[in-house]
C-alpha angles and dihedrals in degrees: 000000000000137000099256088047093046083049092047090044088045094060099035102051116016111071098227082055089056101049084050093052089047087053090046092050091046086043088052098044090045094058089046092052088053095054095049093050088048089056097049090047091053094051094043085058096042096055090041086062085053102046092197107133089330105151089056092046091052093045083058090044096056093039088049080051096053091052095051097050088055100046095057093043081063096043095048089052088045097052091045092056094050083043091059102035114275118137118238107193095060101043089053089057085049095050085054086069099044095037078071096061090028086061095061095052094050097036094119085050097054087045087051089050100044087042085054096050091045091048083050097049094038084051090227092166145334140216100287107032127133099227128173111223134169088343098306118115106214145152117240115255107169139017117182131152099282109024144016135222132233121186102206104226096205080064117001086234102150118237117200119203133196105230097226080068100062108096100141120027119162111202107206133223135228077247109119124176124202107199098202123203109224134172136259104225097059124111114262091224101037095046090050091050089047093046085038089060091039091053083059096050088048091059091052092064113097110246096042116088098190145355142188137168115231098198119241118350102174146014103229118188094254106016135027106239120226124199127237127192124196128169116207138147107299084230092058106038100118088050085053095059098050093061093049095057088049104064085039103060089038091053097048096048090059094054092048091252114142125198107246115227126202111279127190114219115210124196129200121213104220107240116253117253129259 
C-alpha cells in the first residue's frame, strides 16, 4: 500500500481521519471563500476609481458575494456528510420529496430571490441611488438576494424591504426643478435679466452643481409662473432647495419684486332702489 492510498484509508475511515478531512474541507473553503471576496474587493475599488456605471457595477459585486457564500456553505455540509458516512444520493432523493413541502414553507424567500435578480438584470436601481417608495424618499443602502435597504433621508431611520415587495420604485436625478410665482404686472425683459442673474448665484451655493432659468412656464389665475432648473446631489436635494430659495427671496426683495399669492376677488352687486 502506498503513501497516497494509507493517507486516503486514514481519513476515510479512522475518526480521527475524518475529523481531519472535515478541518481540511472548511480550511479549504475558507481559503476559497477569502480569494473570492479579495477579488471582489479589488474590483469594487477598482470601478469605484472609475466611476463609470459603478453603482451598478458594486450592487452585482455583493450580490455575487451573497451567492457565493451560500453556495459554499452547501457545498461544505455536503462534503461533511459524505465525509461521515451519509449518503448523499439518497438523501437527496429524499430532499426531492420534502423540497415540495418545503416550497411551500419558503415561497416568499424564492420570490424575494427571483424579484432581486430581476431588479438586478432591469437595472431598476443601484447602491447609491436616490429612489422614492411607498412615500419615503431614501438612499439605497443595501441590495442582497432576498431585501433591500432605504436610509430615510428626513430621518436617516433604515426601511428594509423584502424584494418581492418591490413593484414601483421611482430612482431620482440630479434634475431639480424650482416652479416661481411671479407677478403679472413686470416687465418681461426686465424679469427675465433679474431671474438670469439669480440662476448664476444659485450655482454659486454649495450643494447645487448648475442652474438656469427657462423663462414662463404657466398662466396661473393670479401669478404667471417661471421655471427654474437646478442640478444637485439626489441626497441633498431638500437642502438644495433651501439654498436656492434662499438666493432667490433675498434677491427679489432687494429689487422691490413680491411673490404673488392666490386672491380671491368679490363683487357686490348695489341694491336696487326703492
Amino acid at each position: 500500500m502506498t503513501i497516497g492510498e494509507k493517507i486516503v484509508k486514514l481519513l476515510t475511515e479512522s475518526p480521527i481521519g475524518k475529523l481531519i478531512a472535515a478541518a481540511i474541507v472548511v480550511l479549504v473553503a475558507l481559503f476559497i471563500y477569502r480569494l473570492i471576496v479579495h477579488f471582489l474587493k479589488t474590483r469594487y475599488e477598482k470601478v469605484s476609481a472609475e466611476m463609470a456605471d459603478s453603482a451598478r457595477t458594486r450592487t452585482f459585486l455583493k450580490l455575487t458575494r451573497s451567492v457565493v457564500r451560500y453556495a459554499l456553505i452547501l457545498f461544505i455540509v455536503l462534503t461533511l456528510l459524505s465525509i461521515f458516512g451519509v449518503d448523499i444520493s439518497s438523501m437527496l432523493t429524499g430532499v426531492g420529496i420534502f423540497a415540495v413541502i418545503a416550497g411551500f414553507i419558503v415561497q416568499d424567500a424564492l420570490k424575494d430571490i427571483i424579484r432581486g435578480a430581476t431588479i438586478l438584470s432591469d437595472k431598476y436601481f443601484s447602491i447609491g441611488d436616490v429612489v422614492v417608495y411607498g412615500g419615503i424618499t431614501g438612499e439605497v443602502v443595501s441590495f442582497g438576494l432576498v431585501s433591500t435597504k432605504i436610509r430615510d433621508l428626513d430621518d436617516n431611520s433604515v426601511l428594509a424591504v423584502a424584494n418581492r415587495n418591490i413593484v414601483e420604485i421611482k430612482v431620482l436625478t440630479e434634475l431639480q426643478l424650482l416652479r416661481l410665482p411671479l407677478p403679472y404686472d413686470e416687465d418681461d425683459k426686465r424679469l427675465r435679466e433679474i431671474m438670469t442673474d439669480i440662476a448664476e448665484k444659485i450655482k454659486e451655493q454649495p450643494d447645487i452643481k448648475d442652474c438656469k432659468y427657462e423663462g414662463a412656464n404657466h398662466f396661473k389665475d393670479s401669478f404667471v409662473e417661471h421655471l427654474v432648473k437646478y442640478w444637485c446631489d439626489p441626497v441633498f436635494r431638500d437642502r438644495a432647495r433651501r439654498q436656492a430659495l434662499k438666493v432667490i427671496i433675498a434677491e427679489l426683495d432687494k429689487v422691490g419684486i413680491s411673490i404673488p399669492f392666490n386672491q380671491l376677488d368679490v363683487h357686490f352687486d348695489k341694491p336696487a332702489d326703492s
